[in-house]
C-alpha positions in Angstrom: 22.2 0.1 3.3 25.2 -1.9 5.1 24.3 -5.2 5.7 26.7 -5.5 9.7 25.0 -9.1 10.9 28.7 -10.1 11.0 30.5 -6.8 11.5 33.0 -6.6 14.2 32.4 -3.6 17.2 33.9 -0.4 16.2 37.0 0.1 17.4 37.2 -3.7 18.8 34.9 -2.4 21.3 33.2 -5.2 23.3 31.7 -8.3 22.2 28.2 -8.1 21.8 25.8 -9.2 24.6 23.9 -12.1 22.7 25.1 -13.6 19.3 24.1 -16.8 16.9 26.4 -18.1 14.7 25.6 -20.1 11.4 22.8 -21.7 13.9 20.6 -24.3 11.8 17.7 -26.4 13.4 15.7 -29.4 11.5 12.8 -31.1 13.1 12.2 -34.0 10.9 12.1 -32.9 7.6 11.7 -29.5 8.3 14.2 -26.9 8.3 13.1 -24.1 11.0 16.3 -22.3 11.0 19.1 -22.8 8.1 22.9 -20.9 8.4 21.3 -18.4 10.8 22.9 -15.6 12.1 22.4 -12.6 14.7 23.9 -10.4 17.2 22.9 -7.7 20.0 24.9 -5.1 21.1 24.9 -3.8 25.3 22.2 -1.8 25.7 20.9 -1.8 22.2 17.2 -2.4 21.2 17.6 -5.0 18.5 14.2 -5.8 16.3 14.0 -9.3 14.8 11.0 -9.6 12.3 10.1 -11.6 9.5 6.6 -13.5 8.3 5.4 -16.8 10.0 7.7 -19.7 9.6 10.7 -17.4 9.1 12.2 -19.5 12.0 12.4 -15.9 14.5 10.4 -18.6 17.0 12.6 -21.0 16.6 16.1 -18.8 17.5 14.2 -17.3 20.2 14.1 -21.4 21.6 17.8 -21.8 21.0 18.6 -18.4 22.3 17.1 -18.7 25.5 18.7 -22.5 25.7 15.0 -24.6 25.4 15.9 -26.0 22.3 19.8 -26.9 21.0 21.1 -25.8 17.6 22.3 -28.7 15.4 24.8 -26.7 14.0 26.3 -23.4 14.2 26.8 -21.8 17.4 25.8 -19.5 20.4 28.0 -16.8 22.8 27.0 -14.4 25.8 29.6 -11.2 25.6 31.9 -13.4 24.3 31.3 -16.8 26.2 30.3 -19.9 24.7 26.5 -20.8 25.6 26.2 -22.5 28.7 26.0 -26.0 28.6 21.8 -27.3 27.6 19.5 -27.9 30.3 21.6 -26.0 33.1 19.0 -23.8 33.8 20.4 -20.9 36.7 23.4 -20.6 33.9 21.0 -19.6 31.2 19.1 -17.5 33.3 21.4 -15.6 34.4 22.4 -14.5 30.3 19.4 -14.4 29.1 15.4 -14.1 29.7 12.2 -14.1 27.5 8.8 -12.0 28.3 6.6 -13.9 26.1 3.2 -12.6 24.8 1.6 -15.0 26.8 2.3 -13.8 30.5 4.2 -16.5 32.7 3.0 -14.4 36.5 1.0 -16.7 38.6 -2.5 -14.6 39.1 -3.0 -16.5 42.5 0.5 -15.3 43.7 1.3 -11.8 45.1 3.9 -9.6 42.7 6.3 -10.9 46.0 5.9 -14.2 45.1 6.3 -14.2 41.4 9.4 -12.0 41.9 11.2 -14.4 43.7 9.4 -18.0 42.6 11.4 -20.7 43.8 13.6 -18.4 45.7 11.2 -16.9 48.5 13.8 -18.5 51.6 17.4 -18.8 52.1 17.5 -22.0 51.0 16.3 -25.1 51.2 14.0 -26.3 54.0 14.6 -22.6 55.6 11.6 -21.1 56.5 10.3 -18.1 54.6 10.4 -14.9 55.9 7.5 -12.7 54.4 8.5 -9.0 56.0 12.0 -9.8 54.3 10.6 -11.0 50.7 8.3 -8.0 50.8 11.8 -5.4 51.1 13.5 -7.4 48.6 10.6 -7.2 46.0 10.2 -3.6 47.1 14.1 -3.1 46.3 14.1 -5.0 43.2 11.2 -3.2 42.0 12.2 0.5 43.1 15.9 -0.4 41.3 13.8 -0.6 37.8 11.0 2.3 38.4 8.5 -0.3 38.6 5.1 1.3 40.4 3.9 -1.5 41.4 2.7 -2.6 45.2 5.0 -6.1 46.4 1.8 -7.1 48.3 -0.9 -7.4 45.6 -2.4 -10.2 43.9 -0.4 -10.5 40.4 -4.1 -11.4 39.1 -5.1 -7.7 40.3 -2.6 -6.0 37.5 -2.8 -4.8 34.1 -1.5 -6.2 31.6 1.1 -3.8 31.5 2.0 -3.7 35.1 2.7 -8.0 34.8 5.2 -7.4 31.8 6.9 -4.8 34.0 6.9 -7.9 36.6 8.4 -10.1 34.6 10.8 -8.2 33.5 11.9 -7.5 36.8 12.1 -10.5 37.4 14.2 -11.5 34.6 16.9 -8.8 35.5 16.7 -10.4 39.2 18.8 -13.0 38.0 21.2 -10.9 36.4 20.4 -10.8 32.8 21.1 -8.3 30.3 20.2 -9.3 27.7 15.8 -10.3 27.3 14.2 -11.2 24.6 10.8 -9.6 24.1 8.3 -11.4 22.3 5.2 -9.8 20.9 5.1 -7.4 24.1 2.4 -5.2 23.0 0.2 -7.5 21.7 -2.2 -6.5 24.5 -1.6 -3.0 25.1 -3.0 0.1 24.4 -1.5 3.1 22.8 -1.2 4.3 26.5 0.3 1.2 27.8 3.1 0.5 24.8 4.1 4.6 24.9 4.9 3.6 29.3 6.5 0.4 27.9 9.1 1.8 25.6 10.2 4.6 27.8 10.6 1.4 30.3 12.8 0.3 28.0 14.6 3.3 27.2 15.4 3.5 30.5 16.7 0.1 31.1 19.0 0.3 27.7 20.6 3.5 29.4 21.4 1.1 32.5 23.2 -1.3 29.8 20.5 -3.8 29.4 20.0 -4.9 25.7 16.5 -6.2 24.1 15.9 -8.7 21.3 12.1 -7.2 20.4 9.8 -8.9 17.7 6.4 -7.3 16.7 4.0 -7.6 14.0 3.8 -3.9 14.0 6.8 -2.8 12.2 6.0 0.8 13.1 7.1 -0.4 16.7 10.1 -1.1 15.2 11.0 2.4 14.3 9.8 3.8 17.3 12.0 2.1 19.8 14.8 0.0 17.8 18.0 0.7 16.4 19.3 -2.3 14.5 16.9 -4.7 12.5 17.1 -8.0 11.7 14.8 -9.8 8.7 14.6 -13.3 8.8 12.7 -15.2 5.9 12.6 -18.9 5.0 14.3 -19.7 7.7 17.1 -17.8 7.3 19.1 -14.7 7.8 18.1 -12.0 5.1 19.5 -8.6 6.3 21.0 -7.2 9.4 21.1 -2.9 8.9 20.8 0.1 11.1 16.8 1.0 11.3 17.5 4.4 9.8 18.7 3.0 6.9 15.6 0.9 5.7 12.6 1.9 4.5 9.4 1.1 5.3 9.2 -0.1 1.7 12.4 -1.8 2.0 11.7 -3.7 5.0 8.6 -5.0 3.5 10.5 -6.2 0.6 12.8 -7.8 2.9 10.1 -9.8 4.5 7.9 -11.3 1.5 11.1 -11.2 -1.2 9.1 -9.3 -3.5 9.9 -6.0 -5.4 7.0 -3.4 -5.3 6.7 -1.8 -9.2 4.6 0.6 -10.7 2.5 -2.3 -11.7 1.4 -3.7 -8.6 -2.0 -1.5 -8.2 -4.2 -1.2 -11.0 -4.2 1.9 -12.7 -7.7 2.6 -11.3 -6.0 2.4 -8.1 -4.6 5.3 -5.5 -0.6 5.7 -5.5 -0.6 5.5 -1.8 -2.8 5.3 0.9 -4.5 9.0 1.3 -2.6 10.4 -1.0 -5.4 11.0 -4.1 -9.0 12.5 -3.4 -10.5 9.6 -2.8 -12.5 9.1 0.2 -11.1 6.8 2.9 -13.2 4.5 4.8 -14.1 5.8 8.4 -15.3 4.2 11.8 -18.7 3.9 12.0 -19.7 4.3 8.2 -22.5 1.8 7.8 -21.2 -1.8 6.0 -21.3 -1.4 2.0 -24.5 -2.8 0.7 -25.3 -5.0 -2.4 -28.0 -7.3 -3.6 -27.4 -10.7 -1.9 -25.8 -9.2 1.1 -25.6 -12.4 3.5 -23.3 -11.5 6.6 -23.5 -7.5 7.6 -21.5 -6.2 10.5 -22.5 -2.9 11.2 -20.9 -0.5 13.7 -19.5 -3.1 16.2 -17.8 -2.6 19.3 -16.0 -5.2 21.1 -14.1 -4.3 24.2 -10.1 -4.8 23.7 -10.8 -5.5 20.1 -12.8 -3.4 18.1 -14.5 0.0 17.8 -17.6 0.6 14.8 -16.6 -1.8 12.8 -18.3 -2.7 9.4 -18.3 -5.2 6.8 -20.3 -6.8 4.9 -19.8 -10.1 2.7 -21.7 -11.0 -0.2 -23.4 -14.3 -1.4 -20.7 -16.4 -3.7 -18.2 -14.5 -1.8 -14.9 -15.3 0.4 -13.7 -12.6 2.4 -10.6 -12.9 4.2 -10.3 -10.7 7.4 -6.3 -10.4 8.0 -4.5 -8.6 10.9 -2.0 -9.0 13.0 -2.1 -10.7 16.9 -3.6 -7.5 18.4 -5.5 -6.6 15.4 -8.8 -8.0 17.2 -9.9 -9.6 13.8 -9.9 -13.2 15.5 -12.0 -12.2 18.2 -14.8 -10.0 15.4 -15.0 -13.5 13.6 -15.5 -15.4 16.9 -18.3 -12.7 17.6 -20.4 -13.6 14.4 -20.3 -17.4 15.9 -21.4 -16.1 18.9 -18.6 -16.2 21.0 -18.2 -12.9 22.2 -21.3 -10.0 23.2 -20.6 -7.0 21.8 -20.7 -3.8 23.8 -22.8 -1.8 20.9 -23.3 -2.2 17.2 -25.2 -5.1 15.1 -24.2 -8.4 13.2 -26.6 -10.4 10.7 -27.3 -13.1 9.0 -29.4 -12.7 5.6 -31.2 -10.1 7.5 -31.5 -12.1 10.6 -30.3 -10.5 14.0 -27.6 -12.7 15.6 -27.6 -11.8 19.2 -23.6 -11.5 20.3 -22.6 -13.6 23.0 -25.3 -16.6 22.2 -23.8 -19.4 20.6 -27.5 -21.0 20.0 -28.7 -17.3 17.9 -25.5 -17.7 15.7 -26.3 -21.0 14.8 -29.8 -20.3 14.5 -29.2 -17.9 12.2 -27.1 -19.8 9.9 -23.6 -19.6 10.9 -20.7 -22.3 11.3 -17.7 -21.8 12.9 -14.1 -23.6 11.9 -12.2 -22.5 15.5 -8.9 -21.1 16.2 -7.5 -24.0 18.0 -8.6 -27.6 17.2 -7.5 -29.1 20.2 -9.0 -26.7 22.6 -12.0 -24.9 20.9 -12.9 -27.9 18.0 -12.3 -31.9 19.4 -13.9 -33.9 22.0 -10.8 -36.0 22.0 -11.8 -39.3 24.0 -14.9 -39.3 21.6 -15.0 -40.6 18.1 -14.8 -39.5 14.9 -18.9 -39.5 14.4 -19.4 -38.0 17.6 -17.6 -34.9 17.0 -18.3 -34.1 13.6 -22.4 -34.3 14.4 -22.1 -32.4 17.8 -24.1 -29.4 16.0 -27.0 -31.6 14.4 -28.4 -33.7 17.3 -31.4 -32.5 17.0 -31.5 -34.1 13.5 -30.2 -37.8 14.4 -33.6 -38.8 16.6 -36.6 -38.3 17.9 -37.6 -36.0 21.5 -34.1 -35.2 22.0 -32.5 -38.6 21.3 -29.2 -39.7 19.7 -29.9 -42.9 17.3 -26.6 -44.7 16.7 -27.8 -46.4 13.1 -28.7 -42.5 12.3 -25.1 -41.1 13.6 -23.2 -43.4 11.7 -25.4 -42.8 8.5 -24.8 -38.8 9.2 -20.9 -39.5 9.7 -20.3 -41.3 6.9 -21.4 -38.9 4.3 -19.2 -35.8 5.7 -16.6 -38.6 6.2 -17.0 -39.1 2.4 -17.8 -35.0 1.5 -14.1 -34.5 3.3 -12.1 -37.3 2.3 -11.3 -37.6 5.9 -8.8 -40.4 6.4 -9.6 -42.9 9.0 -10.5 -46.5 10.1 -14.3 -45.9 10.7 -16.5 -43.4 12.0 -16.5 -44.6 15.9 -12.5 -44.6 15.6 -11.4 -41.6 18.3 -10.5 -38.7 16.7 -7.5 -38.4 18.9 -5.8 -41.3 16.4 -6.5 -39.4 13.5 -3.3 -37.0 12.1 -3.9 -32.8 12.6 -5.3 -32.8 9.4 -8.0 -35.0 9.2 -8.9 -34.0 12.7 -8.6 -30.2 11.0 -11.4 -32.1 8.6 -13.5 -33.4 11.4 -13.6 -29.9 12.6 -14.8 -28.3 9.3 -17.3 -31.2 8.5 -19.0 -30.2 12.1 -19.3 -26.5 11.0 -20.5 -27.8 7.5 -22.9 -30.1 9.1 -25.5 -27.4 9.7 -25.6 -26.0 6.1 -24.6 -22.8 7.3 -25.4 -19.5 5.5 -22.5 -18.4 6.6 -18.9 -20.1 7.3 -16.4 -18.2 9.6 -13.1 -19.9 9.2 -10.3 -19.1 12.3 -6.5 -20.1 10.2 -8.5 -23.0 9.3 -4.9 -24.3 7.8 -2.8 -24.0 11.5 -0.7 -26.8 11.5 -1.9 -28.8 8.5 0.3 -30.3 6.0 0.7 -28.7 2.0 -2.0 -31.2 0.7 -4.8 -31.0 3.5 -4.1 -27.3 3.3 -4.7 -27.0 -0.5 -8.1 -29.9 -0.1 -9.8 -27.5 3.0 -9.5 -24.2 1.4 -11.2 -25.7 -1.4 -13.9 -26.7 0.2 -13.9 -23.5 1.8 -14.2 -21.7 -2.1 -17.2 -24.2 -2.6 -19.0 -23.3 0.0 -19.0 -19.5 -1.4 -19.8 -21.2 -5.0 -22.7 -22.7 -4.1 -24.2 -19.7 -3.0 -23.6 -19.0 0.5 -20.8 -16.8 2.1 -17.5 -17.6 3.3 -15.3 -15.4 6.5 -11.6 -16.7 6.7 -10.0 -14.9 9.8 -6.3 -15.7 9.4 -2.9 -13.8 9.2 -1.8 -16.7 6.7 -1.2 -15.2 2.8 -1.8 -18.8 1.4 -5.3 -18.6 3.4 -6.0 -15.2 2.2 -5.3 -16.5 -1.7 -8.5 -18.0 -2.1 -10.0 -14.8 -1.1 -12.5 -12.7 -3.7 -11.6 -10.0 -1.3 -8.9 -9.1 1.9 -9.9 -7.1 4.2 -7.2 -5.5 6.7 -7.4 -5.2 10.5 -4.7 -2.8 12.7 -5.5 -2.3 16.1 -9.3 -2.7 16.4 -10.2 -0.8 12.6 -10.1 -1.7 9.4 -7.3 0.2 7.7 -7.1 -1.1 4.0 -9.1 -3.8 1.6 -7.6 -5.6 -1.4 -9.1 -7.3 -4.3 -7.8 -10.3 -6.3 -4.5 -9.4 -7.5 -2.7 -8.1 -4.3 1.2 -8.9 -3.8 2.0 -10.5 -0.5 4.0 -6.9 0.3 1.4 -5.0 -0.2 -1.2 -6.8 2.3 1.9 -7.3 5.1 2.7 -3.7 5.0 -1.2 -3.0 5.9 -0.7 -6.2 8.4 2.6 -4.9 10.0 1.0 -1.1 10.5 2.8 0.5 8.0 1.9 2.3 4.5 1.2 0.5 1.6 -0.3 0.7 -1.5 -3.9 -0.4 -1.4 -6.1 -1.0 -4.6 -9.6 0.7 -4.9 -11.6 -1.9 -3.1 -14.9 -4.0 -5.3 -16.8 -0.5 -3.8 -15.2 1.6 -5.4 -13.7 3.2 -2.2 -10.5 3.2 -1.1 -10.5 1.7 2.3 -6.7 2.7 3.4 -7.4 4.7 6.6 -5.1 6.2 9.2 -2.4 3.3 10.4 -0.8 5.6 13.9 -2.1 5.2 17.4 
C-alpha cells in the first residue's frame, strides 16, 4: 500500500483540481485540523473518511472557503485559493451538496437553479419563459429528469441532490464536495446517484465524497483519504486497502486473534451459527423491561426487535441513515409506527403519543438540546419540572414554593452548576444545560431512559459525570437505551447493539474494540462476538 497524499501527477501530468497543504485549524484550545493534507485529481471520485472529530468537517469549511486555515495552504488546478469571503470566486472552484439539502421547497427547480441570478442584472426585470430554457438547458447538459417548472418541495430526495448539483456546476465548478449524500436514499436512489456521478467524472468533474458507509466507498471511489485526530493518516488507491485495513486506519487499532472471545464466530456468517433475522421476535428473559418487537418505521426501520433488560444499558449505534435515532425517538413516542409493537414492563406504548410513552414509564434525553430539550427564555426550574406538573399543585396548578422545592433536589442529584433555580437556562454552559435536560427525563422516575448522544457537545468532565448517572439509573434497577454513534457513549454499555440501514446487523458485549463496532457502523464486515443470547447477531450488511 503506497501512501501518494503528496505524490506528484504521473508524468507531470496536471495539477490536481483541489489540494490542502499542511492546513491546520485551532478554535480556542482545540485543534480541528493539525498539518493536514489532501488532494483530488480531474475527474476522480476521491473518498475522505475518518471517525467524528477526525477534523474531515472542518477541511470541508476551509475547502469550500467558509472558514480560513491558520496555517498551511489551499490551490485550485494549481492556483492559490481565492482570496476569503469573495464568494463568486470560490464558487466558481468549488461547491458542497450537504446532507442537509440547501433547495428552497417554496421555489420552483427554475428558481433554485438560478437563485440570485433569475434577471440580467440588477433592477432588470425577470423574464420567466427565458429562466425556464436556461434551467431546461442546464438540466438536459447533466441528464437531470427533472421538470424546470415544479415546486422544488414536490421532489425526492434524490431528484433535489441532482438539483443542487446542477446548480453547483452552473457556476463552473469542477470540483464538489459531497457530504453524506446518501444519508437519505434508498438502495434505488444511491445505485441512480453514483452512475450520476460516473457520468459527470467522464465529463472531467471531480468529487470529494464522505460517507459513513465505507462500502460506498468501494463502490464508487478510487483514492481514499483517512483522517484521524485531526490529522492526515493515509492517502492510497482504494484497491489497495482492505476493508480490514481501512478500519484500522480509522480507530488506530490492530485487529488480532484475540479480539473475539474464543466462544466467538471468526467472521460474520462464517461458522454455523444462526444469524439474527428480520422479524424474529425480541430475545426474552426474566426482568424484560423495554421489548421492541417487529417494528416498522417508514424511512427507518423494517421488523425490528430488541429487548433490554432490568439493570441493563444498551447502546443502539449506527450510522446517520442507520434509522436508530429515529427507533429510540419512537419508544418516547415521537414517531407512530407503521406495524409492530413497543413496551414497557409489559405495558403497550402506543407509537406516536408522547402522553402513552410517558405513561408507561419512559424518559427521553433528546437529540438536540437546543431544539428538542430547552425552553430557553425560561428558567432553570421551569425546564427541568416540565414533565411533573401534575405533581407540583393541586387541579392542575403550578405552586412556585413546590417548583423550587422540586428543582433544587435534581439541581442537587446533577450537580448542575448555576446561580439558582429561576436563573434562565440560556446562561447556563452546554453542559449543565445537557444536565437540565437529563434531570427533566429523570424527573418522572422512568422505567425506562432513552438517551439520544446524550454527550453532543459537552466537555470531558460533564461527559464522564452524565454517563454515570446514566449507568445508575440501570443499577438501581431500571433500564437504560443510549442511541448514539459516539464509542465513548457506547463504553458504558452492558451491551451494543448495531444498526445499518433500518436492521440490526451485529451486537457486541463488554469487551469490543472500537474497530470492530465501526466496521459493523461503516457497513462493512467485522468480527462480531456471540452476543449475551447466545446468538450471533451479525446479519447480511449489502443493499
Amino acid at each position: 500500500m503506497t501512501d501518494t497524499a503528496t505524490a506528484p501527477a504521473p508524468g507531470g501530468g496536471p495539477a490536481p483540481v483541489a489540494e490542502a497543504i499542511g492546513v491546520g485549524k485551532r478554535f480556542g484550545a482545540t485543534v480541528a485540523l493539525r498539518d493536514a493534507r489532501i488532494a483530488v485529481a480531474a475527474g476522480e471520485a476521491h473518498a475522505l473518511v475518518g471517525r467524528n472529530g477526525a477534523g474531515k468537517s472542518t477541511l470541508v469549511s476551509l475547502l469550500t472557503g467558509l472558514q480560513r486555515p491558520d496555517t498551511g495552504g489551499l490551490r485550485f488546478s494549481g492556483e492559490p485559493a481565492p482570496a476569503f469571503g469573495d464568494i463568486d470566486a470560490w464558487r466558481s472552484r468549488v461547491a458542497c451538496v450537504y446532507q442537509r439539502s440547501t433547495i428552497i421547497p417554496g421555489l420552483t427547480v427554475a428558481e433554485n437553479l438560478f437563485l440570485n441570478r433569475q434577471s440580467a442584472g440588477p433592477l432588470r426585470p425577470i423574464r420567466w419563459r427565458q429562466l425556464r430554457r436556461r434551467a431546461e438547458e442546464l438540466l438536459g447538459e447533466y441528464g437531470v429528469d427533472v421538470d424546470p417548472a415544479a415546486r422544488a418541495g414536490e421532489l425526492t430526495v434524490e431528484q433535489r441532490q441532482f438539483v443542487e448539483i446542477a446548480r453547483a456546476l452552473s457556476f463552473g465548478a469542477r470540483f464538489i464536495v459531497l457530504d453524506e449524500p446518501t444519508a437519505k436514499l434508498d438502495a434505488r436512489g444511491i445505485a441512480r446517484l453514483f452512475d450520476k456521478l460516473r457520468d459527470l467524472r467522464r465529463q472531467g468533474v471531480a468529487f470529494l465524497f464522505i460517507s459513513h458507509h465505507l462500502q460506498e466507498v468501494y463502490d464508487l471511489c478510487t483514492t481514499v483519504t483517512v483522517y484521524r485526530d485531526a490529522t492526515h493518516i493515509l492517502t492510497a488507491p482504494v484497491a489497495e486497502v482492505g476493508h480490514q485495513a481501512l478500519v484500522e486506519a480509522m480507530t488506530g487499532e490492530t485487529a488480532t486473534a484475540t479480539d473475539a472471545p474464543a466462544a466467538g464466530p471468526p467472521a460474520a456468517g462464517a461458522t454455523g451459527l444462526p444469524t439474527a433475522r428480520a422479524g424474529d421476535p425480541a430475545p426474552t428473559a426474566p426482568g424484560t423491561l423495554l421489548t421492541i418487537e417487529d417494528l416498522t418505521l417508514p424511512g427507518a426501520c423494517r421488523d425490528l426487535s430488541l429487548a433490554v433488560r432490568a439493570g441493563e444499558v444498551v447502546g443502539l449505534a449506527g450510522a446517520a441513515a442507520s434509522g436508530h435515532v429515529r427507533v429510540g425517538e419512537a419508544v418516547a413516542g415521537l414517531h407512530r409506527a407503521e406495524a409492530g409493537r413497543i413496551t414497557v414492563d409489559g405495558r403497550a406504548v402506543r407509537t406516536g403519543s408522547v402522553p402513552s410513552a410517558l405513561a408507561a414509564g419512559v424518559g427521553l434525553v433528546p437529540e438536540d438540546r437546543h431544539l428538542q430539550g430547552l425552553v430557553h427564555h425560561r428558567s432553570v426550574a421551569e425546564n427541568a419540572t416540565l414533565t411533573v406538573t401534575g405533581q407540583l399543585g393541586p387541579f392542575g396548578t403550578v405552586l412556585p414554593a413546590r417548583t423550587r422545592v422540586f428543582a433544587q433536589r435534581m439541581i442537587r442529584d446533577l450537580d448542575i452548576k448555576t446561580p439558582g433555580a429561576a436563573t434562565l437556562v440560556s446562561a447556563l454552559s452546554g453542559g449543565n444545560q445537557q444536565k437540565v435536560v437529563v434531570a427533566r427525563a429523570l424527573a418522572t422516575d422512568p422505567r425506562v431512559l432513552v438517551a439520544v448522544r446524550p454527550t453532543n457537545g459537552v466537555d470531558v468532565r460533564s461527559k464522564e459525570f452524565l454517563l454515570r448517572r446514566i449507568r445508575q439509573v440501570a443499577d438501581g434497577g431500571k433500564a437504560a437505551l443510549i442511541v448514539s454513534d459516539e464509542l465513548d457513549d457506547l463504553r458504558v454499555c452492558d451491551r451494543v447493539v448495531v444498526m445499518f440501514h433500518g436492521r440490526v446487523v451485529a451486537e457486541f458485549d463488554r469487551g469490543w474494540r472500537d474497530e470492530q463496532v465501526v466496521a459493523a457502523v461503516e457497513g462493512v464486515a467485522g468480527r462480531a462476538p456471540t452476543s449475551a443470547t447466545g446468538v450471533s447477531d451479525t446479519a447480511e450488511h449489502g443493499r
